[in-house]
Backbone bond lengths (Angstrom), bond angles and torsions (degrees), N, CA, C in turn:
res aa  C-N    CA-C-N  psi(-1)  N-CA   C-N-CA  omega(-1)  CA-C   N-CA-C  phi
1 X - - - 1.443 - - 1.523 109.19 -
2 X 1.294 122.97 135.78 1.248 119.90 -174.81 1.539 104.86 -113.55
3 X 1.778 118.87 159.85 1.351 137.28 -102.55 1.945 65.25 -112.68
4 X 1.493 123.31 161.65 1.174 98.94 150.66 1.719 128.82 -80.30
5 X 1.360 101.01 173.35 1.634 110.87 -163.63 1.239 102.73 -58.16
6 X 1.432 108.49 -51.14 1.540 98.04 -173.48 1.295 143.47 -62.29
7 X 1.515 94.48 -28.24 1.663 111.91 164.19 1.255 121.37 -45.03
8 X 1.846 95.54 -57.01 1.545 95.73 179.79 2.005 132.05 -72.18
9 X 1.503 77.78 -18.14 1.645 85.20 162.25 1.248 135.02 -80.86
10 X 1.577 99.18 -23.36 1.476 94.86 165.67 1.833 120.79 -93.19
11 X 1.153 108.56 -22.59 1.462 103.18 161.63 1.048 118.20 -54.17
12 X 1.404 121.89 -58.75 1.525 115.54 -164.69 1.864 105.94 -76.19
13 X 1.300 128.72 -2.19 1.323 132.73 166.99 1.500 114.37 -59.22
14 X 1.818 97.77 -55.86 1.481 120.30 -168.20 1.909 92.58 -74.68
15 X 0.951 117.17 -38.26 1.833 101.31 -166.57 1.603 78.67 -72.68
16 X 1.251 144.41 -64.93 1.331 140.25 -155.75 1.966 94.12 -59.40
17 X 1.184 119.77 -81.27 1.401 87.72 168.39 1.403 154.08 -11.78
18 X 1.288 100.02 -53.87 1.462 119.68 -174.85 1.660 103.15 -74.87
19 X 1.037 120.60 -35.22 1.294 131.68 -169.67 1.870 101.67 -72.64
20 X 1.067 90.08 -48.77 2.008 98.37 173.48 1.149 124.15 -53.16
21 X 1.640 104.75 -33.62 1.582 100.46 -134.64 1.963 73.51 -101.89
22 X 1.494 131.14 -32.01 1.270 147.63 -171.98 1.778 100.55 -53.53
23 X 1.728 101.89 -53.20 1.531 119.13 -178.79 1.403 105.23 -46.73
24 X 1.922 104.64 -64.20 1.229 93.31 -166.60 1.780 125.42 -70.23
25 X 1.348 105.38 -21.70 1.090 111.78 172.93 1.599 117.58 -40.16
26 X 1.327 117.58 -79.86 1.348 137.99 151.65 1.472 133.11 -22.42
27 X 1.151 116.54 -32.59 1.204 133.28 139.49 1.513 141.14 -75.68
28 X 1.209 102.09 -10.84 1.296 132.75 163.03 1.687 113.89 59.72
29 X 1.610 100.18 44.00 1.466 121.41 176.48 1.499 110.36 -44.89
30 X 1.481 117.48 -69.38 0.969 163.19 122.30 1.451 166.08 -82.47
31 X 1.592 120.07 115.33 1.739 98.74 -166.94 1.466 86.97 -125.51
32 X 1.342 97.88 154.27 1.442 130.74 148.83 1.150 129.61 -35.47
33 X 1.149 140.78 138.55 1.833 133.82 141.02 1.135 102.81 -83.56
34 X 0.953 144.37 -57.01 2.004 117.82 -177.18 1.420 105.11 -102.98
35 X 1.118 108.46 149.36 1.485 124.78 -154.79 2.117 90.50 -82.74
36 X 1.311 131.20 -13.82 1.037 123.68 -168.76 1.510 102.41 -78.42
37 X 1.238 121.76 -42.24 0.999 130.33 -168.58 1.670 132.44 -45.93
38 X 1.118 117.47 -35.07 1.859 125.79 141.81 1.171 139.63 -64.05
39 X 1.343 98.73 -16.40 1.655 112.28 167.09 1.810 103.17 -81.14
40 X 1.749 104.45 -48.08 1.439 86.71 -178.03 1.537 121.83 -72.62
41 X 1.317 110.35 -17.18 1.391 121.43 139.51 1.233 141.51 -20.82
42 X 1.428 119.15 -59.88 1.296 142.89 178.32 1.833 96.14 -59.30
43 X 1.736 94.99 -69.55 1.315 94.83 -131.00 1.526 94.17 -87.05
44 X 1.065 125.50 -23.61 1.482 130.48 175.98 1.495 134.28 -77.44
45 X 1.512 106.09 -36.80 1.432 127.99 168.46 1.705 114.14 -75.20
46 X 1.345 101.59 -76.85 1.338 118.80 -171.35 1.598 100.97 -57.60
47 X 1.907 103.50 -52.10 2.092 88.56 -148.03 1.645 83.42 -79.45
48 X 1.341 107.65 -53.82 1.813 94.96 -157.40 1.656 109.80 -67.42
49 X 1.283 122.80 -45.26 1.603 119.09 -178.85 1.380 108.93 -72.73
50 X 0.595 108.30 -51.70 1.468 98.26 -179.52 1.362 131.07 -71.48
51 X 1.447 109.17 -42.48 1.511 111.26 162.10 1.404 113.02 -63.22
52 X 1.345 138.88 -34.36 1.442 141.79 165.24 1.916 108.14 -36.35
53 X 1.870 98.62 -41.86 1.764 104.43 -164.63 1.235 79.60 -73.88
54 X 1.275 138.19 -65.82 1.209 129.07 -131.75 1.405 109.70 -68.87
55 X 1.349 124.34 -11.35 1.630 116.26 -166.63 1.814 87.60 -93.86
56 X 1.345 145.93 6.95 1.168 154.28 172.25 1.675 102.68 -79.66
57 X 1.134 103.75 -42.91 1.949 101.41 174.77 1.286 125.34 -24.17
58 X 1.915 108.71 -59.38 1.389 104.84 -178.23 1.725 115.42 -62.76
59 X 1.601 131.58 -22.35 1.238 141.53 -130.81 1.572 73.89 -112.87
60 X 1.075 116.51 -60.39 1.716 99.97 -143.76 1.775 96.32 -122.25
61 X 1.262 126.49 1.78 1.554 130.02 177.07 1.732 110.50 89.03
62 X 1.151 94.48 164.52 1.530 102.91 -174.30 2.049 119.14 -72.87
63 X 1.427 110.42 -13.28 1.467 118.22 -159.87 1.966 90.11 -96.97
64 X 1.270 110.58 -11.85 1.845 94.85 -178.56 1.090 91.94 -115.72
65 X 1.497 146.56 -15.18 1.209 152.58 153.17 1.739 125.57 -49.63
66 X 1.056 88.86 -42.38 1.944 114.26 162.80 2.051 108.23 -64.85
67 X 0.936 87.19 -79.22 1.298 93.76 -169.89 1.995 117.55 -65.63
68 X 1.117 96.03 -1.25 1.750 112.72 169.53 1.360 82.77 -91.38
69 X 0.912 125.75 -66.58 1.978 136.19 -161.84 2.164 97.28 -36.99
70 X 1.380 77.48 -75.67 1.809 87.45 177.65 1.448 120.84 -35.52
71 X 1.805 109.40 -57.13 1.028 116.11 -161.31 2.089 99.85 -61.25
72 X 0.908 108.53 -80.70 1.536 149.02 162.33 2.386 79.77 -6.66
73 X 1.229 117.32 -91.81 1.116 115.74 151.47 1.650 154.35 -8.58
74 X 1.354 95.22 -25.86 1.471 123.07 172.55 1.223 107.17 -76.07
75 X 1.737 80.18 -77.63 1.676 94.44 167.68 0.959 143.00 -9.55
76 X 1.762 102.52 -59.84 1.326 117.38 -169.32 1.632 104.95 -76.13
77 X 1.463 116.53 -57.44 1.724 98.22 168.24 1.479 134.77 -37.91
78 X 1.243 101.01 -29.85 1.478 103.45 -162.24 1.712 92.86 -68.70
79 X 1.350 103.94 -39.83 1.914 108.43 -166.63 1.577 91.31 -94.11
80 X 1.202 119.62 22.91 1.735 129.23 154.00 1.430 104.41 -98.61
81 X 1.143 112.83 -70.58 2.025 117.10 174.45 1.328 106.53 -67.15
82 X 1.120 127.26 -1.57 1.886 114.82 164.45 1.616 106.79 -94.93
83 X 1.379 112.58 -58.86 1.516 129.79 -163.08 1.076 119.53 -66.82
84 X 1.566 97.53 -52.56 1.676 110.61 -152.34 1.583 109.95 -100.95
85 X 1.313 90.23 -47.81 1.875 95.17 175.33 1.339 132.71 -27.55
């Protein structure tokens, strides 16, 4: 029996998240001023939005799925370097 889709899309979003956001940390791409702020990162950006796009792949293909991803993504930095910074 298989797991539902969404689960697995959002797990593997959040380990792929988590895995990024750990890199860049450590590498010291970028840091935070409040320590909440990669978590809401993680779990809000990456697992739920994005795992939400990604179960759209099979329905509508990977090239309007991409470019929703980006757009949607932009966004979100920009109201990261306006808001949050």
């Amino acid at each position: 029996m298989l797991a539902n889709p969404y689960s697995l899309a959002f797990g593997a979003t959040l380990y792929v998240g988590l895995l990024c956001e750990l890199t860049a940390r450590l590498s010291k791409f970028w840091l935070y001023r409040k320590p909440v702020y990669p978590m809401l990162n993680i779990i809000l950006m990456v697992g739920i939005v994005m795992a939400s796009l990604s179960l759209l792949c099979l329905r509508s293909g990977l090239l309007p799925v991409f470019i929703i991803a980006i757009a949607i993504g932009d966004t979100y930095e920009k109201i990261n370097f306006s808001l949050l910074h």
